[in-house]
C-alpha beads as a LAMMPS data file, in Angstrom:
LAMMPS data file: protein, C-alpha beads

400 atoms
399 bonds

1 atom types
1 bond types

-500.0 500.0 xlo xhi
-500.0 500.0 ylo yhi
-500.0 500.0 zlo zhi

Masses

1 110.0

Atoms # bond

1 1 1 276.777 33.292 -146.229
2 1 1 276.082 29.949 -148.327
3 1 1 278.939 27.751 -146.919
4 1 1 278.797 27.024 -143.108
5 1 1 281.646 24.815 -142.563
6 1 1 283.954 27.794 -142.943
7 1 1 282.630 30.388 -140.504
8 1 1 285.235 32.952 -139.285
9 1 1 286.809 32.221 -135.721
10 1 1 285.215 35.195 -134.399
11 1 1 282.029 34.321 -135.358
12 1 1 281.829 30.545 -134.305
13 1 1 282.708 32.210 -131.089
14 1 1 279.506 34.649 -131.093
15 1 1 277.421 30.763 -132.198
16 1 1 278.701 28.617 -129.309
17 1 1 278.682 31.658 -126.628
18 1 1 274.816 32.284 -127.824
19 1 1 274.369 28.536 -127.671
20 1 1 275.488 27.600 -124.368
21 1 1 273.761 30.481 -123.029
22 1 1 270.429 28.636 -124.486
23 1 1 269.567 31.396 -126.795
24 1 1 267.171 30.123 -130.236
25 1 1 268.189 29.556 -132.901
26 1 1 266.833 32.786 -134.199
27 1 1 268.356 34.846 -131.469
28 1 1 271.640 33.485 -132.391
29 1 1 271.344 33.749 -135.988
30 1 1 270.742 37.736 -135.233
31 1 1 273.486 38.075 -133.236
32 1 1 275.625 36.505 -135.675
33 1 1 274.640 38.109 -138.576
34 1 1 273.924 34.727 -140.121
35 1 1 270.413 32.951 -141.395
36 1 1 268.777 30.491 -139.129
37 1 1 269.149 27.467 -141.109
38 1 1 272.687 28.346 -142.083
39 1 1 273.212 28.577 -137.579
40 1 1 270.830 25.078 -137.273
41 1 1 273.518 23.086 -139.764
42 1 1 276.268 24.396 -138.418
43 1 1 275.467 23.017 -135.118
44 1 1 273.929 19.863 -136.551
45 1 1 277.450 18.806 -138.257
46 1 1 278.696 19.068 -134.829
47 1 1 275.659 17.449 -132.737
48 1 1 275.795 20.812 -130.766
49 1 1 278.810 19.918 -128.950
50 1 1 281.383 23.057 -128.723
51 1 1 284.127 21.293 -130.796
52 1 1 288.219 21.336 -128.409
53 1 1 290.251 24.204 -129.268
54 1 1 293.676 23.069 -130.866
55 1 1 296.032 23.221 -127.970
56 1 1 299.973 23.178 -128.557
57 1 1 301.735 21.367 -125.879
58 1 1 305.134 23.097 -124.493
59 1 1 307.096 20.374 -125.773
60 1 1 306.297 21.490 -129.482
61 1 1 308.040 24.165 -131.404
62 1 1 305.797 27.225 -131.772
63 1 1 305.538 29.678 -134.892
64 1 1 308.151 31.874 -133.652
65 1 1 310.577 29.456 -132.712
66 1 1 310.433 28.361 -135.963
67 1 1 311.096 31.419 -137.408
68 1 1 313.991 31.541 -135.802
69 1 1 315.048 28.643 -137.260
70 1 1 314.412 29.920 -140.327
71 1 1 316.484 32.784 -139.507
72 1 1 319.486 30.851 -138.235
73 1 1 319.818 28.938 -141.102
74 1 1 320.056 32.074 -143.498
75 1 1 322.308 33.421 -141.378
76 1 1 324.217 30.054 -141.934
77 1 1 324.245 28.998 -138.098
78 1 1 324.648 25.413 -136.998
79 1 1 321.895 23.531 -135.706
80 1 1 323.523 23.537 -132.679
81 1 1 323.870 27.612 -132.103
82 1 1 320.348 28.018 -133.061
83 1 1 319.415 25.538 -130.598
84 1 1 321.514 27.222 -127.980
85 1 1 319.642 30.376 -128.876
86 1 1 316.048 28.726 -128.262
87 1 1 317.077 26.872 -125.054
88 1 1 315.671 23.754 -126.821
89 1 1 317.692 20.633 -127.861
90 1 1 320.116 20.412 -131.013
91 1 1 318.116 17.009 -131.989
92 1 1 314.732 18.913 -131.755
93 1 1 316.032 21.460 -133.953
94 1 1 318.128 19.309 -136.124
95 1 1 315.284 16.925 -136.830
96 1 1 312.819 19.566 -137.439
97 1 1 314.980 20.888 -140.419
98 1 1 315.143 17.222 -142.095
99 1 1 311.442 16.923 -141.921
100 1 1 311.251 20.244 -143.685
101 1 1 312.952 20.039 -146.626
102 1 1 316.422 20.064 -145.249
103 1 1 318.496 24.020 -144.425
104 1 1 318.063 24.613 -148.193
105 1 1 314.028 23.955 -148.286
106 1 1 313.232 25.145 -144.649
107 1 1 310.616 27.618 -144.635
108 1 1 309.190 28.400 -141.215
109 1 1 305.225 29.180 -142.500
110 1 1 305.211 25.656 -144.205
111 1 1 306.580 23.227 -141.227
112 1 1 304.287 24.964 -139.056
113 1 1 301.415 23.892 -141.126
114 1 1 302.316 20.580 -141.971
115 1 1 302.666 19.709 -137.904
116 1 1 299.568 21.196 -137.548
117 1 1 298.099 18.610 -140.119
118 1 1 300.290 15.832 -138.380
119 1 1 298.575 16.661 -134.958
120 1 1 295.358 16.186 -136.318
121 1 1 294.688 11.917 -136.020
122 1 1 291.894 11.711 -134.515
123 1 1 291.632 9.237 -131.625
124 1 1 289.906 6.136 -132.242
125 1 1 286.532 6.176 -130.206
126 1 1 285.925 3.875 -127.480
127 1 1 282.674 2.536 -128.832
128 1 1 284.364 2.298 -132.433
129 1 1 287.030 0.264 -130.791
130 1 1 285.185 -2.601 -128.670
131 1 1 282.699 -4.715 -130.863
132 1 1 281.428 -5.816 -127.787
133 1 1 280.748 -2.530 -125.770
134 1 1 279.413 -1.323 -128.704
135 1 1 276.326 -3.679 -128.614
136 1 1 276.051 -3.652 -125.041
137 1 1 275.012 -0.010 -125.114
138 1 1 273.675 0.087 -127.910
139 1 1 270.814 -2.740 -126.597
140 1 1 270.452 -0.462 -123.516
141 1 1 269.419 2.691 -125.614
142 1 1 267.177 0.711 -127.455
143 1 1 265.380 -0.167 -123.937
144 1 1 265.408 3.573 -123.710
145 1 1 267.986 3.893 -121.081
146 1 1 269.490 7.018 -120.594
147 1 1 273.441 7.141 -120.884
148 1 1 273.483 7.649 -117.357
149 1 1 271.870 4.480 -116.324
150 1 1 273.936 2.876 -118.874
151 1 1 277.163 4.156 -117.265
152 1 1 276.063 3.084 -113.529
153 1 1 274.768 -0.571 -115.316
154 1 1 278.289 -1.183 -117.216
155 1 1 279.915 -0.897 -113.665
156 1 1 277.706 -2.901 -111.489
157 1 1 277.520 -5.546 -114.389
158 1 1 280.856 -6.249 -115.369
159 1 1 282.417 -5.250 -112.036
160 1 1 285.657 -6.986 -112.732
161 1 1 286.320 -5.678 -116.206
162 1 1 286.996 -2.066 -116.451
163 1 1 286.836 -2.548 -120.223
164 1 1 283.239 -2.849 -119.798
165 1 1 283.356 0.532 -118.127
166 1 1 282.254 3.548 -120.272
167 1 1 281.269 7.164 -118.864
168 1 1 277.478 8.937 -119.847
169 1 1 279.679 11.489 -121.686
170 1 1 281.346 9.209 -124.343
171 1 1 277.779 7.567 -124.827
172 1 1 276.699 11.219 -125.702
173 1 1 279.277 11.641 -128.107
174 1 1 278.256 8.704 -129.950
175 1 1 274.877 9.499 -129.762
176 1 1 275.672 13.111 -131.525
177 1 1 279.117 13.777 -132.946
178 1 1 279.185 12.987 -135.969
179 1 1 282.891 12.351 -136.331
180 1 1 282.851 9.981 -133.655
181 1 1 279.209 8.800 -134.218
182 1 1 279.602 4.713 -133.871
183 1 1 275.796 4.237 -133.147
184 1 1 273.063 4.294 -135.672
185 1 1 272.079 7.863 -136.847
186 1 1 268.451 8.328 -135.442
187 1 1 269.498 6.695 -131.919
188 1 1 269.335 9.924 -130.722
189 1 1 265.152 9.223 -130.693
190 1 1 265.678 6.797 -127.997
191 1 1 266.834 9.769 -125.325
192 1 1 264.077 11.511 -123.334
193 1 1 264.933 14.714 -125.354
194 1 1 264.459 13.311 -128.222
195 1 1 266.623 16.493 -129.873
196 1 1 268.619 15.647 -132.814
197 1 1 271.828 17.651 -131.393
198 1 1 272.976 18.371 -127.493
199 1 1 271.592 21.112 -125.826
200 1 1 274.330 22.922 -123.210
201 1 1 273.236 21.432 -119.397
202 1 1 272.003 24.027 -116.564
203 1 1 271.390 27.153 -118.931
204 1 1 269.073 30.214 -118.765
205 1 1 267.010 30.136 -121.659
206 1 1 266.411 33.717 -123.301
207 1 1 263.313 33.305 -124.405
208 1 1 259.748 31.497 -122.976
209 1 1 259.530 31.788 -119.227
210 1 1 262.323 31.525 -116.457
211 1 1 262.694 29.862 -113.243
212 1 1 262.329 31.805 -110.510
213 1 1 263.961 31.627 -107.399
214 1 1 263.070 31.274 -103.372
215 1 1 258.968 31.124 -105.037
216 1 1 256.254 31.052 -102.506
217 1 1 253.791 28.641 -103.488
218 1 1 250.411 29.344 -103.796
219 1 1 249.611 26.215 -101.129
220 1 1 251.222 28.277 -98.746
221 1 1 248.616 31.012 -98.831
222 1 1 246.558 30.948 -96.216
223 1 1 242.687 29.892 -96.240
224 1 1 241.423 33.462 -95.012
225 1 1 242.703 33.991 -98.627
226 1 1 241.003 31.132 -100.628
227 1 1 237.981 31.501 -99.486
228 1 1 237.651 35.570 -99.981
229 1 1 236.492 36.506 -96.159
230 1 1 239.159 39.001 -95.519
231 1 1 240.077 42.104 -98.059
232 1 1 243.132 43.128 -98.727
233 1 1 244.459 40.185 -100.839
234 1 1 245.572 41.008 -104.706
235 1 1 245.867 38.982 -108.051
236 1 1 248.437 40.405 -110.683
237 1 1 249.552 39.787 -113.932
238 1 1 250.744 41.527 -117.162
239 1 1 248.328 42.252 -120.170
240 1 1 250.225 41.985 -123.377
241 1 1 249.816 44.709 -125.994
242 1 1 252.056 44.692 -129.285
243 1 1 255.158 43.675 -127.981
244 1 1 257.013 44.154 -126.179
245 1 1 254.312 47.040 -124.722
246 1 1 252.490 45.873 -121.644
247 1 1 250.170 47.063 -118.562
248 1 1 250.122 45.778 -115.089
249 1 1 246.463 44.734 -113.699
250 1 1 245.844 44.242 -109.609
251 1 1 242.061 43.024 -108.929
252 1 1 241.192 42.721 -105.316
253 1 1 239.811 39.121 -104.409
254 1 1 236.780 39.868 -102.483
255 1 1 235.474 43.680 -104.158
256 1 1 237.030 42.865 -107.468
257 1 1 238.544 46.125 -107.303
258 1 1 240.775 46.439 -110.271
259 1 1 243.793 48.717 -110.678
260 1 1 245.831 49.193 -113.853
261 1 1 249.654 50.089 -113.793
262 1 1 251.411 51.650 -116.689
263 1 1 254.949 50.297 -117.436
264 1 1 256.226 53.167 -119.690
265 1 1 259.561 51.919 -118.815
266 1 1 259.628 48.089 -119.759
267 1 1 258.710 44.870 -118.302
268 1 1 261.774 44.086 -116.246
269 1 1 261.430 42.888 -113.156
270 1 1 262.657 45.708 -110.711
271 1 1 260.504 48.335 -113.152
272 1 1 257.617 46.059 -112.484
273 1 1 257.937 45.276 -108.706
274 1 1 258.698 49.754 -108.800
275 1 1 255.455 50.105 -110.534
276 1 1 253.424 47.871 -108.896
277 1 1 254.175 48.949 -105.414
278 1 1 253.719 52.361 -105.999
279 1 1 250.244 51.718 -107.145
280 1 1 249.745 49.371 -104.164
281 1 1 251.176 52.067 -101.490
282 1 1 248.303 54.039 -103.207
283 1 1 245.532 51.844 -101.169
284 1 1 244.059 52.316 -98.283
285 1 1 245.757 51.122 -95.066
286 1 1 245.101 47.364 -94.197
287 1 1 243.782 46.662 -97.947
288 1 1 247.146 44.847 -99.147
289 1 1 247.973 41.743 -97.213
290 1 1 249.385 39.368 -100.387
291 1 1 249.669 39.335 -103.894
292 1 1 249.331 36.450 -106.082
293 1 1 251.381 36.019 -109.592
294 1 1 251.745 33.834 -112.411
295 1 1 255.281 32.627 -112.853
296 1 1 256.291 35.263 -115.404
297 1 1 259.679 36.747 -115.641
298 1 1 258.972 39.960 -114.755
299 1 1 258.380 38.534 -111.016
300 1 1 262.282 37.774 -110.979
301 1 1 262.919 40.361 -108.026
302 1 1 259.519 39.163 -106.279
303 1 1 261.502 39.085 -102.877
304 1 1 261.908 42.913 -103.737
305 1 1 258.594 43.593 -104.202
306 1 1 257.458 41.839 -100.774
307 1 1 259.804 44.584 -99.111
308 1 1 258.213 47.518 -100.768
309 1 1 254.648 46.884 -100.102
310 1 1 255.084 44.644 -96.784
311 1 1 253.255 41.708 -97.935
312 1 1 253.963 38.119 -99.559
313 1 1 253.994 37.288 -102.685
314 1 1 252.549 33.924 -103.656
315 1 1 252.883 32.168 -107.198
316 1 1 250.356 29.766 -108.424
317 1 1 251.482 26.462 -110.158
318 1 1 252.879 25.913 -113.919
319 1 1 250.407 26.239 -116.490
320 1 1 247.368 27.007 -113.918
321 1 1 246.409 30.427 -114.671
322 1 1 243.169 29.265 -112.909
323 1 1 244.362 29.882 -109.858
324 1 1 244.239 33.749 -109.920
325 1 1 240.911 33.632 -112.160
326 1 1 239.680 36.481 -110.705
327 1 1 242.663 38.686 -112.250
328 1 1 242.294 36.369 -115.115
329 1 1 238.490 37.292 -115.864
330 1 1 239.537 40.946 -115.148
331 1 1 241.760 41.110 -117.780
332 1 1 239.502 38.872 -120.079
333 1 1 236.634 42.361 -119.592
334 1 1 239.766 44.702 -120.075
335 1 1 240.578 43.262 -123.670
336 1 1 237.943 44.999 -125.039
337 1 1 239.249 48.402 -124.387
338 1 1 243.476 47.330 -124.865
339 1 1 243.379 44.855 -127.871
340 1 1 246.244 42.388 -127.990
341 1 1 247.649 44.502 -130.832
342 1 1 247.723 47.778 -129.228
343 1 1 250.422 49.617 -128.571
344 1 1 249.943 50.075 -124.638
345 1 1 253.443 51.627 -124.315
346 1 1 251.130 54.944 -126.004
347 1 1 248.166 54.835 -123.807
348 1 1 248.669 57.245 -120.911
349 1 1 248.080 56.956 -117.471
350 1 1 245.179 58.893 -117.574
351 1 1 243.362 56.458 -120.518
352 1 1 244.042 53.454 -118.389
353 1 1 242.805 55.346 -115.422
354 1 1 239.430 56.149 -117.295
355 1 1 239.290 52.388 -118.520
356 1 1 239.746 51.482 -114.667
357 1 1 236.567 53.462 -113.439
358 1 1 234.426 52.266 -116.389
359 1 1 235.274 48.860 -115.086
360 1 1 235.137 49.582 -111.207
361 1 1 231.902 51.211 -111.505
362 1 1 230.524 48.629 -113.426
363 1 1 227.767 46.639 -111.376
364 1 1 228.832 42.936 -111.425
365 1 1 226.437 39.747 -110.503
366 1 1 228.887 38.335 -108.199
367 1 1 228.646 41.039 -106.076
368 1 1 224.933 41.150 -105.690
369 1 1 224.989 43.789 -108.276
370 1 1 227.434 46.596 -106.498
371 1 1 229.859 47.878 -108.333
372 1 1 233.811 47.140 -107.140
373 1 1 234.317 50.697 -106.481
374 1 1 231.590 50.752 -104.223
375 1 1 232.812 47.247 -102.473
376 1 1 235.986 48.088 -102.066
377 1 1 235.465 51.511 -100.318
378 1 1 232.885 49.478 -97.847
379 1 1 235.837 46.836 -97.261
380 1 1 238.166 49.443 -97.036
381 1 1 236.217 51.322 -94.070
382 1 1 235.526 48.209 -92.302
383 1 1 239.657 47.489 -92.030
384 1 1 240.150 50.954 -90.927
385 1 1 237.613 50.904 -88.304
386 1 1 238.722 47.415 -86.672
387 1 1 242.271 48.858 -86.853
388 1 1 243.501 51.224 -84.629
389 1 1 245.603 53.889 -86.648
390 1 1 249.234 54.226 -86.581
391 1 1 249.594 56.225 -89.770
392 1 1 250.499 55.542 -92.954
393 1 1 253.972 53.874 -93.328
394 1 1 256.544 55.708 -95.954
395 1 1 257.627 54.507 -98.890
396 1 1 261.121 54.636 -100.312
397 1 1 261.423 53.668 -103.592
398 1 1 264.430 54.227 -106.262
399 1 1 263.586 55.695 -109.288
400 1 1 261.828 53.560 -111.838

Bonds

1 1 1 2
2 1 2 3
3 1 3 4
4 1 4 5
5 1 5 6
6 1 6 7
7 1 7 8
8 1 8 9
9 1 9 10
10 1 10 11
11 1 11 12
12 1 12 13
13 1 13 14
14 1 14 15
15 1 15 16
16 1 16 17
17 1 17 18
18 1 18 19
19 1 19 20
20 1 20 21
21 1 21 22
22 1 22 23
23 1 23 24
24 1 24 25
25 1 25 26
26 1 26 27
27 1 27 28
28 1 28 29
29 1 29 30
30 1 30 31
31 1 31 32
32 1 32 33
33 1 33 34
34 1 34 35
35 1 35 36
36 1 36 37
37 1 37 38
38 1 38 39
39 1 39 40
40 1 40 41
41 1 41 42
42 1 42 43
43 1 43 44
44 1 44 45
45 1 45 46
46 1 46 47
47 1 47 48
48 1 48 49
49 1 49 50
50 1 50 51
51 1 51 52
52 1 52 53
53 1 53 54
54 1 54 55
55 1 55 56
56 1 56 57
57 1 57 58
58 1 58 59
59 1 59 60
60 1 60 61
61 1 61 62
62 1 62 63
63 1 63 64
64 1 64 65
65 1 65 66
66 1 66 67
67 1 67 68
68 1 68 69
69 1 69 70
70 1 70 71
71 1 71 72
72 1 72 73
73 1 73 74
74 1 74 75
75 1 75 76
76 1 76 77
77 1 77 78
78 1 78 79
79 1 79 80
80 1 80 81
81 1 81 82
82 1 82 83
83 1 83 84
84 1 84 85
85 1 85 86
86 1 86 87
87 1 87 88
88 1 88 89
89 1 89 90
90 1 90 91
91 1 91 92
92 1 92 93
93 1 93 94
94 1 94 95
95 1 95 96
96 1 96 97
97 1 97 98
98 1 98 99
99 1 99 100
100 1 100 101
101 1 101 102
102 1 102 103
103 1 103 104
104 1 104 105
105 1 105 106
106 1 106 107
107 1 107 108
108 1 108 109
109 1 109 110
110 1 110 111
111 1 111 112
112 1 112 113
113 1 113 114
114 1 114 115
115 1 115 116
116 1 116 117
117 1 117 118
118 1 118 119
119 1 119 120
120 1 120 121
121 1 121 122
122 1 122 123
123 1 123 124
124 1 124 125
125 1 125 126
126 1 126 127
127 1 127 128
128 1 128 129
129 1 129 130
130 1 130 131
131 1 131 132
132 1 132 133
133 1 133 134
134 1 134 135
135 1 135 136
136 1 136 137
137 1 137 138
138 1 138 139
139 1 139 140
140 1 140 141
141 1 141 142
142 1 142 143
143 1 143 144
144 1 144 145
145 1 145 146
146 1 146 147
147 1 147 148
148 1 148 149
149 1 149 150
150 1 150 151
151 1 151 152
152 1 152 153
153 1 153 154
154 1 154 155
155 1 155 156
156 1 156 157
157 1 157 158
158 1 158 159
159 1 159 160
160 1 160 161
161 1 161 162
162 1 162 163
163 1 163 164
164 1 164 165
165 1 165 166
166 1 166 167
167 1 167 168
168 1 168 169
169 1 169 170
170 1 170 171
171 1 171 172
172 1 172 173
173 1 173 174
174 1 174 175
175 1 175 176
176 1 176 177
177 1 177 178
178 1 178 179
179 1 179 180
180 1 180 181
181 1 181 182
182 1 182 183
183 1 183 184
184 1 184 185
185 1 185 186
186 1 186 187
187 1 187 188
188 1 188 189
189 1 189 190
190 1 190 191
191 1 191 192
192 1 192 193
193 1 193 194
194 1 194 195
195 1 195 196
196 1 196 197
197 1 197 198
198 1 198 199
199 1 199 200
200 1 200 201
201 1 201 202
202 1 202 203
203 1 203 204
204 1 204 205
205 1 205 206
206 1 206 207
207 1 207 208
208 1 208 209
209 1 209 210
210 1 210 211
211 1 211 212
212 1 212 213
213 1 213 214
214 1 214 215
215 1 215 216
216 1 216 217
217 1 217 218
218 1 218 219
219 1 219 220
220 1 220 221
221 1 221 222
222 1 222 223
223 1 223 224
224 1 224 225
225 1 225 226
226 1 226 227
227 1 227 228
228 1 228 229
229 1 229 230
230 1 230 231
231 1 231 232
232 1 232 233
233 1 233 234
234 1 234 235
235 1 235 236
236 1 236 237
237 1 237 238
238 1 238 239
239 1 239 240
240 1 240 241
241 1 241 242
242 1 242 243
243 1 243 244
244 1 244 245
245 1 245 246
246 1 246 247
247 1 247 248
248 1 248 249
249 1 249 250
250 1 250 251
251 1 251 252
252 1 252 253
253 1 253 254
254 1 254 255
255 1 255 256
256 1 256 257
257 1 257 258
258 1 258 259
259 1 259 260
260 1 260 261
261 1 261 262
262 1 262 263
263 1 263 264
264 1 264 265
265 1 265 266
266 1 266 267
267 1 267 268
268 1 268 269
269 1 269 270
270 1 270 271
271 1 271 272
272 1 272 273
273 1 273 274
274 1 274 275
275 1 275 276
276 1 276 277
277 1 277 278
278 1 278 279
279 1 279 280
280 1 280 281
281 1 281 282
282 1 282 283
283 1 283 284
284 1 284 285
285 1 285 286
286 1 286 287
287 1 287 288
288 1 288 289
289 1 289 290
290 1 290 291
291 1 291 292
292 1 292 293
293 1 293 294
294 1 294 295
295 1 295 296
296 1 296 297
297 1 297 298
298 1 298 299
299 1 299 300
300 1 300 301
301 1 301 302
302 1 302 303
303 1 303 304
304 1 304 305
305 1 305 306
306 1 306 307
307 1 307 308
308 1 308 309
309 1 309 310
310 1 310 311
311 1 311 312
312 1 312 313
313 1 313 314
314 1 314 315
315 1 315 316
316 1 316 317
317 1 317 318
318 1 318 319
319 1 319 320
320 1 320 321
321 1 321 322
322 1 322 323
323 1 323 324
324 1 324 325
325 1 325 326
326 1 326 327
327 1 327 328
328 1 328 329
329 1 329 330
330 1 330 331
331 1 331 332
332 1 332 333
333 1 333 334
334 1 334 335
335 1 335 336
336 1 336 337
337 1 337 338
338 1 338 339
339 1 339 340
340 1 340 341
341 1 341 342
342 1 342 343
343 1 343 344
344 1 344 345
345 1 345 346
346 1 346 347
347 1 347 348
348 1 348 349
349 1 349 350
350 1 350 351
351 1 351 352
352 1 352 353
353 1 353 354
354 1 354 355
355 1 355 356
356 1 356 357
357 1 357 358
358 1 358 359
359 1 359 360
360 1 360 361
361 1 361 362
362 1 362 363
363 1 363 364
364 1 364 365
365 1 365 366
366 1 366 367
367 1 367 368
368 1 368 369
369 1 369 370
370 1 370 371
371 1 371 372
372 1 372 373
373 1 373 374
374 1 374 375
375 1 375 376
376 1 376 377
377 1 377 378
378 1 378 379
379 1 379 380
380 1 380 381
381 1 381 382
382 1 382 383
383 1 383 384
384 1 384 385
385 1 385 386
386 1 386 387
387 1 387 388
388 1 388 389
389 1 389 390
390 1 390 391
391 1 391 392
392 1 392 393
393 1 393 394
394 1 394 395
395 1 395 396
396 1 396 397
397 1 397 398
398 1 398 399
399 1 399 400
């Protein structure tokens, strides 16, 4: 589609409902069959602000009403009796004929166009209007004030003259409509953003990584943890094949035990936190006490996950994959049997089982040159004989 100012109704409504859910660009395009320059101007001409729906007050005939009009006059009623018949006024009606080309010009389809052009005068903008408002805001954006600031300033500086007064919102709109734009094009640069059209407030962005709620912080963890004296505590994270194909990896802190989990069905987050507790049932009893995470989105039903395996689960801080670096050197000695290219959705469970032993056999320096395996069943001995046994707890889980 070349033009963008004339997109069908139906699909302006697919743009704006993609848009304010904070979908790309891309995503958007896709889902309205358009390209992704074509779905960036669109938005640009209109400083990606969902443009008001024509609304047609009560008071105002309607297209039906007016074809009965139409109709009453060929059947050579008075304005009066066709009145009567739409419970409206004779002077409504009577008027709306003379505006239309009198009972011999009437037609119904044209007066209902031509008040839809008369109801189109636009509304002089406040900032367009006041000379003097204008510059006052227009000084505070070039201190870099956001409109919001600007807004609470206006009041507590001119508290006597509600002229003065101005919300954030009509600051925004001259900041990005272009319509009603009465600042200087590239003042948008002077907001924090910095984005040359709006972006919808409070939205759940499709794509990157989400915020996740009711997150344990890793500070919360306790030192018995940090400093690797007691077993039991896990690192996880997912380990990215060809996309969107992925693999679960657990590495205990202290053996450096590593398990890998096959997600056959997807990363979302219940058939991650299914998958990962069934292979965490599968350790001995006492050896899972926590599990640490990075804040990916397939941790969204983390509170669901600390049910199934009876155990917090902590996350570490943005952008610090350092703090689970023992997972994170794990997976580092695990690229070179699942390249980032593979397709891991096509390596069965018993591959990534083989791949596990070559690794947990492995004799590693920071053990004094044991192997995991061998560490872990040593830890995992040592729990069981300082706890007395009260056998194994079942586990319930829905189908994955």
């Amino acid at each position: 589609m070349g033009v963008v100012t004339s997109l069908p109704a139906a699909v302006q409504e697919i743009v704006w409902q993609a848009w304010s859910e904070g979908e790309s660009l891309r995503r958007i395009a896709d889902r309205a069959g358009l390209q992704e320059h074509h779905v960036r101007r669109y938005l640009l001409r209109h400083g990606g602000v969902r443009p008001a729906l024509p609304r047609r007050s009560s008071r105002h005939l309607s297209p039906s009403e007016r074809e009965e009009i139409s109709r009453g006059i060929a059947a050579g009623l008075s304005a009066r009796a066709i009145a009567e018949g739409l419970g409206r006024p004779a002077s409504t009606v009577s008027r709306e004929i003379a505006r239309n080309g009198g009972r011999a010009g009437y037609r119904a389809t044209r007066a209902d166009q031509r008040a839809r052009r008369e109801a189109r005068r636009p509304r002089v903008p406040r900032l367009a209007s006041d000379e003097r408002l204008r510059t006052t805001v227009l000084s505070r954006l070039e201190l870099d004030w956001s409109p919001q600031q600007i807004a609470a300033w206006l009041r507590r500086e001119y508290p006597d003259e509600p002229g003065m007064w101005v919300s954030h919102e009509t600051i925004y709109r001259a900041v990005y409509l272009p319509r009603s734009r009465d600042l200087p094009k590239a003042t948008y640069q002077r907001l924090r953003s910095g984005r040359s059209m709006r972006r919808p407030r409070l939205v759940k962005r499709s794509h990157g990584r989400g915020h996740l709620r009711d997150m344990v912080s890793i500070h919360h963890r306790p030192a018995t943890v940090t400093d690797r004296v007691e077993p039991g505590h896990w690192e996880g994270d997912l380990v990215m094949g060809k996309r969107p194909s992925a693999v679960a990896t657990l590495v205990e802190r202290t053996t450096r035990y590593l398990k890998i989990v096959s997600l056959p069905d997807g990363i979302k987050a219940k058939d991650v936190s299914i998958a990962v507790a069934r292979a965490l049932f599968n350790v001995p009893p006492g050896m899972c006490k926590s599990l640490t995470w990075d804040r990916g989105r397939e941790m969204a039903d983390h509170a669901f996950l600390s049910t199934l395996i009876d155990a917090p689960v902590y996350f570490c801080d943005p952008r610090s994959p350092w703090q689970r670096g023992t997972n994170e050197n794990t997976n580092r000695l695990l690229r070179q049997y699942l390249p980032r290219r593979a397709n891991l959705t096509a390596t069965t469970q018993d591959e990534l089982e083989k791949i596990q032993k070559l690794l947990n056999e492995r004799p590693r320096r920071v053990l004094g040159w044991s192997a995991p395996a061998e560490s872990f069943t040593a830890a995992a001995a040592a729990v069981c004989a300082t706890k007395p046994f009260g056998g194994r707890r079942s586990l319930a889980l829905p189908r994955a």
